[in-house]
Every structure is written in C-alpha cells, then in structure tokens.
Steps between C-alpha positions, in 0.01 A plus 500: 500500500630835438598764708277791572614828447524717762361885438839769471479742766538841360788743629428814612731635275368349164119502570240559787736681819560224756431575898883605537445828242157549647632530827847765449222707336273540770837528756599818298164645472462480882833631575412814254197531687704476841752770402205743405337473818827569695573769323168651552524474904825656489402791258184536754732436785756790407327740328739755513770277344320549163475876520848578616551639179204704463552630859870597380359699240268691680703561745698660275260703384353630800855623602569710198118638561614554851813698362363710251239631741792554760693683254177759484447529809635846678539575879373904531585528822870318443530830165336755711796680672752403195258683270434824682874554640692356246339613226412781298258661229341233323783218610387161629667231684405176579740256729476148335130477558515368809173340672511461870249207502274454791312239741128528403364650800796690597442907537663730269859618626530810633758773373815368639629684837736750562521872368325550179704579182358794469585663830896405404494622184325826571700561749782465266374734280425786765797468609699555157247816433589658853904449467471699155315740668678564769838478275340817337303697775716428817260339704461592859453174752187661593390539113625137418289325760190655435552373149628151598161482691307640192682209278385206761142657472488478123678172512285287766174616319625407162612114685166500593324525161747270304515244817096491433519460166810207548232316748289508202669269332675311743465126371307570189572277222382531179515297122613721254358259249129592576288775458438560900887492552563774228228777679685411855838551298408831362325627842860384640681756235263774588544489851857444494531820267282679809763437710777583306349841437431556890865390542654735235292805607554449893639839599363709228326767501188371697709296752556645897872461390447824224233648721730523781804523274374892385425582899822413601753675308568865505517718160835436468502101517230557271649675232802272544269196443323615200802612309667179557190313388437695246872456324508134563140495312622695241864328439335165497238620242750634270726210489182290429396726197834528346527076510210515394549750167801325389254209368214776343826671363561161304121386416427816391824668406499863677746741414630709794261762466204265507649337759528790702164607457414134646702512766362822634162403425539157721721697794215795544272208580618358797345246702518459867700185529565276735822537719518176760734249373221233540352697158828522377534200374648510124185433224642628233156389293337714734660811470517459155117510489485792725656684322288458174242536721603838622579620138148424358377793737714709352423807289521294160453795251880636566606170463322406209592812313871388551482185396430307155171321421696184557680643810177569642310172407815345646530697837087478534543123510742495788215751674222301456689181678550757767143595501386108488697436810367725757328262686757247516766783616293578784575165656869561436554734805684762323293806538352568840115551435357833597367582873094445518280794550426492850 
C-alpha cells in the first residue's frame, strides 16, 4: 500500500505569516504604544520642560521692553537743581536718566536735608555784588552790615520759593515716550525758567538789596557807583558790537564809512546789561543776536540811504534774525528787564 502524503506546512516567509511573525508584530506595536504613553506623562509631568524655550524668548523680550521704557523714563526731582543752577537760557541737562525706583506703598521722598542750594548760592552771589561795591564806594562797617542783612533777606525768601517749587517735584518720574510725560516735561522747563529768572534778577531793582542799596550810600558813593557801572556797561557793550560788526562787515561788505555809521547807530542804543559774573557767561550766539536785535530799532532811513540795494537787503536779513529772536534772548539773562510800575 502506498504511502500517504502528508500536507506541506507553509512558511511564514513564502505564504500565509506563521505565529512567530504574527507575534514580533504585535511586540513592536505594543512597545510603540508604550513609548507614547510615557512620553505623554512626562510631557504632562514637566510641563515647563517643553516651554523652556518659549519662556527664554519671552523673557527676552520682556527685558528689552523693560529697557526701553527705563531708558524714557526721567527723575524731575533728581534734574531739578542741575537745571535751574547749572544752567542757563534755554539749556537743558539731564543726568543719565536716572529713576530712583520705589516700594509700592512707600511715601514720596522729601527734599533731601541740609541747607538748600539756593540759600548757598545766593549767598554767593550777594556777597560778590557787595565786595565790588564796597571796592568802589568805601564801605563803612556800619553801611556793609545793613546790606549783608538786606542780601540774607532777599536770599532766604528767594530759597523759599525755589525750595517749594523743588518739593514739587521731588520723586516725580515721568515717560518721555507718552503724551502725559511730554506736558509734565514742558511744565518742568517753564518752571525751571521761573526760577532762573527769580535767581538772575535777585538784587535788582525791586529787591530790599537795591531798595536799601540807594538809602545807604551818600551822594558821593553814589556817583562813584553809577559811573563805574555805567563804564563797565558801556566797555562791555562796545566790545560786543565791534565782534559783532566784523562778521556784518564780511556778509555784507561795509566800507568804513558805512561801517561807522553802524557802529554809532548800534553804540547810541545801549542796553542795560547784565554785570554779575553768573550772566557773564560767554554765548557768543547770544550776543550775536542782540546785537541784530538792537540794530533793527535803529533809525533805518540813514542807513539805508548809505548803503546799496543789496547792502541793505543783506544787512535787513541779519535784522530780522535779530528781531525773530527776542523772545528767546529774554531767557538768555543778558539784559536786566525793566523795574515794574509800582
């Protein structure tokens, strides 16, 4: 009898997959599955592991914001004393923008102790006014007391006008980028310029320093006073006219004649300027203006009868700068500004 055949079993390689393949498939399908749920509780887990690099970047961010709205920010009360002492006509100054920051809760700083600025520097002042005038008159002790005590007068009620205005803005901050920060700014400038003024006209005419000033002296002081005034005035006018002409004489070219004729025009016209060294100060800008100022209230028919059409167009130029800057001389300090009808 012949042998039965017996059925060929069927690889998993060539035909139908055998357990063995069946198996490794399922094995790697679970373990993918594993891995995914592993990495899911650990993501959960550590949440800030996968935004470490987004927090980086913000962070980042937020600290240039942070700087750039430092870098606007401006301390009033840290400028206020730089910008009325330290500074003159239309001159600003501000010291690195520095922002004293604050506790939330914590009351605004008072103005820092000791004597105020103002009293010191005053005091300097008066005291550079009396030695000239006692240089010149030949002060009696009795006459330079009653003026020393005249000085202290003017001095302590000017400290207390600028020390209210410093408490003003003592820590005040503002953002110069915004539109709030800019009014505060300019209210800053205007009274800052207050000040100055009240500083540059302290014993003027007006002040108990000139009130008693006129008492005290006899006719002969006096005269002595006024004549010594009234040279220094006079020499520092002229020297400021003749720098002045030697840059008309080349813009417009002026012959000597016509130069004369300017000269005389500009020296019959002058102002009352300021003598303290604090107004001293070199601004050669500003007397440049003041004196093109001065010459466009001139008489202008002799002049323009002497000079060429060109001449004239030229020098009327130079006058009308003059004219245009009237306003901004004012906060120069050269002049002293006329005594108020009482």
């Amino acid at each position: 009898m012949a042998a039965k055949k017996m059925p060929r079993r069927r690889s998993g390689r060539c035909g139908r997959p055998g357990r063995g393949h069946v198996r490794g498939r399922r094995l790697r399908a679970h373990g993918a599955w594993v891995v995914a749920c592993v990495a899911g509780l650990f993501g959960a887990a550590c949440p800030s592991a996968s935004r470490a690099e987004d927090d980086r970047v913000e962070s980042s961010e937020d600290a240039a914001a942070g700087a750039a709205r430092d870098a606007n920010l401006v301390d009033l009360g840290a400028n206020f004393d730089a910008n009325v002492f330290d500074q003159r006509g239309d001159g600003w100054m501000l010291r690195g923008n520095v922002v004293r920051r604050r506790v939330p809760g914590q009351p605004t700083p008072a103005v820092e102790p000791g004597e105020s600025p103002t009293i010191s520097r005053g005091r300097r002042v008066g005291a550079a006014r009396l030695d000239r005038i006692a240089r010149i008159c030949t002060l009696a002790d009795q006459q330079r007391r009653v003026l020393e005590l005249a000085i202290e007068s003017d001095v302590r009620e000017l400290a207390a006008a600028i020390d209210a205005e410093r408490r003003r803005y003592a820590g005040v901050t503002v953002n110069m980028s915004d539109q709030e920060g800019q009014r505060r700014w300019h209210q800053f400038q205007q009274d800052v310029q207050r000040c100055r003024r009240r500083i540059e006209e302290l014993f003027e005419s007006g002040s108990l320093f000139a009130g008693v000033l006129a008492l005290t002296l006899d006719d002969v002081q006096r005269e002595r006073l006024d004549t010594e005034i009234a040279s220094r005035r006079s020499f520092l006018w002229s020297t400021m006219v003749a720098t002045v002409l030697l840059k008309v004489d080349d813009a417009v070219g002026l012959d000597a004649e016509q130069h004369r004729l300017v000269e005389e025009s500009l020296l019959a016209r002058e102002p009352r300027l300021r003598l303290d060294e604090s107004a001293r100060r070199s601004n050669a800008h500003a007397e440049q203006m003041l004196v093109y100022s001065t010459l466009a209230d001139v008489d202008a028919a002799p002049l323009q009868a002497a000079l060429s059409e060109r001449q004239w167009r030229a020098l009327a130029t130079l006058m009308n700068q003059g004219r245009a800057m009237r306003s901004w001389l004012e906060q120069q300090g050269l002049v002293e500004r006329p005594a108020e009808a009482p």
